[in-house]
N, C-alpha and C positions, 0 to 999 in steps of 0.2 A: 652782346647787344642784340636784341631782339628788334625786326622788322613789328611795326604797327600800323596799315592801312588808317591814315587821317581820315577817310569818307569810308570806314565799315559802314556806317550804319547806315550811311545813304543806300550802299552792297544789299547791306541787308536790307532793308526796306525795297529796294528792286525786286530783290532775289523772291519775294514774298511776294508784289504786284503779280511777278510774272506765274506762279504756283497759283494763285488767285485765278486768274488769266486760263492758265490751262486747266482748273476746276472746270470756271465757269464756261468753255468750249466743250470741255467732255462733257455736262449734263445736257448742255444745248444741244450735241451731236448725237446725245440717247435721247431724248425727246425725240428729234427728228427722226432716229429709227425706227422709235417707240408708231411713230405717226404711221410712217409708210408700212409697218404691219399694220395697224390700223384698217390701211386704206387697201390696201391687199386681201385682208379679212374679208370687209366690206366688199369687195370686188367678189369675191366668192361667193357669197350669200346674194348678193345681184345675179349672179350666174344661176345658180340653184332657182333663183324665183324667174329667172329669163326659162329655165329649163321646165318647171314647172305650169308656166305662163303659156308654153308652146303645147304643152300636152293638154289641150284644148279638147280635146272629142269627146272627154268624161266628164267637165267641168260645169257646174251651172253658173246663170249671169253671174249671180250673187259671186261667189268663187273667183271668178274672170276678174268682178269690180274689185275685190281681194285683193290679188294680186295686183293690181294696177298701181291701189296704192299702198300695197306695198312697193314696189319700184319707185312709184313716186316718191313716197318716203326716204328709199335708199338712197336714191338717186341726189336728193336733197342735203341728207349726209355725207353723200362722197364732195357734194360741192363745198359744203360746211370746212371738211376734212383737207381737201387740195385747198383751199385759201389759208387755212391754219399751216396748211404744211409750205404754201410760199412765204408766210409770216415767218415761219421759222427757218426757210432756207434762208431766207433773208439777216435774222438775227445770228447762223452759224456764220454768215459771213465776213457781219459786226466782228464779230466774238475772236472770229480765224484773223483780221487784220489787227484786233488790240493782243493778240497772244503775237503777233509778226510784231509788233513796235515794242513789246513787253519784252520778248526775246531780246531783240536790236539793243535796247538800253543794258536790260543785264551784263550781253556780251560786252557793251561798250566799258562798262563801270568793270568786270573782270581783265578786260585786257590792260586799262586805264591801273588796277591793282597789281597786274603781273609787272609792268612796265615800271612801278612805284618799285615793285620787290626787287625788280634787276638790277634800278636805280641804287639801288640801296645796299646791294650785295656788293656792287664794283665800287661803291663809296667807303663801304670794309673795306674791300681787298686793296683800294690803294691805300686807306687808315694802316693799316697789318703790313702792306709792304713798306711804306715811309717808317713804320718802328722797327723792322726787321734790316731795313737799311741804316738809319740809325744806331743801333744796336752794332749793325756789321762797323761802320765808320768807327764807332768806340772802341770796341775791343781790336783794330787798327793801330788807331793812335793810343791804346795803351800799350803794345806790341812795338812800339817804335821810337 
């Protein structure tokens, strides 16, 4: 007699939410990598035009107004950049508590299956031992 889990498919269908689940947190947590290089890139090339900006004694207006806005510019995209990147801390966080409740259930539906299997194994072994006792009581009473 083979053990068959009544709720596989519910298992299965969990089992599949929760791999969903932690897809969908692993691209949301490389985006948000993806961003903070971004924003680190950008932080550099702000630096370079700060560095630029200060070596002022060579520079004509025109040049100076240049650089201005370009910082302005940058400066513009880093703010662009840090709202998209609390947009997305914010949805790894979504992401990290439906992969916590996706887990929770899976675990719950495999324990709820191991428990089924145990169930099911001592419900053999007293089936196998009432025939074995049986069996023993027979060959007894034919002995006697």
């Amino acid at each position: 007699m083979k053990f068959a889990f009544s709720f596989q498919k519910v298992l299965d269908v969990k089992e599949k939410e929760q791999e969903m689940a932690k897809q969908e947190y692993g691209s949301t947590k490389l985006r948000q990598l993806e961003l903070a290089e971004q924003i680190e890139g950008l932080e550099l090339v702000k630096e370079n035009v700060f560095k630029q900006y200060n070596d002022i004694d060579r520079k004509t207006v025109k040049e100076i107004l240049e650089l201005q806005l370009e910082i302005d510019h940058i400066s513009h995209r880093m703010k662009m950049l840090e709202d998209q990147s609390h947009q997305i801390h914010q949805e790894v966080e979504q992401k990290h508590q439906v992969l916590i409740q996706k887990n929770q259930e899976t675990k719950m539906w495999n324990q709820w299956k191991t428990k089924s299997m145990e169930a099911f194994q001592k419900q053999l072994d007293r089936s196998e031992q009432a025939m074995l006792d049986e069996m023993a009581v027979i060959r007894y009473t034919r002995r006697t």
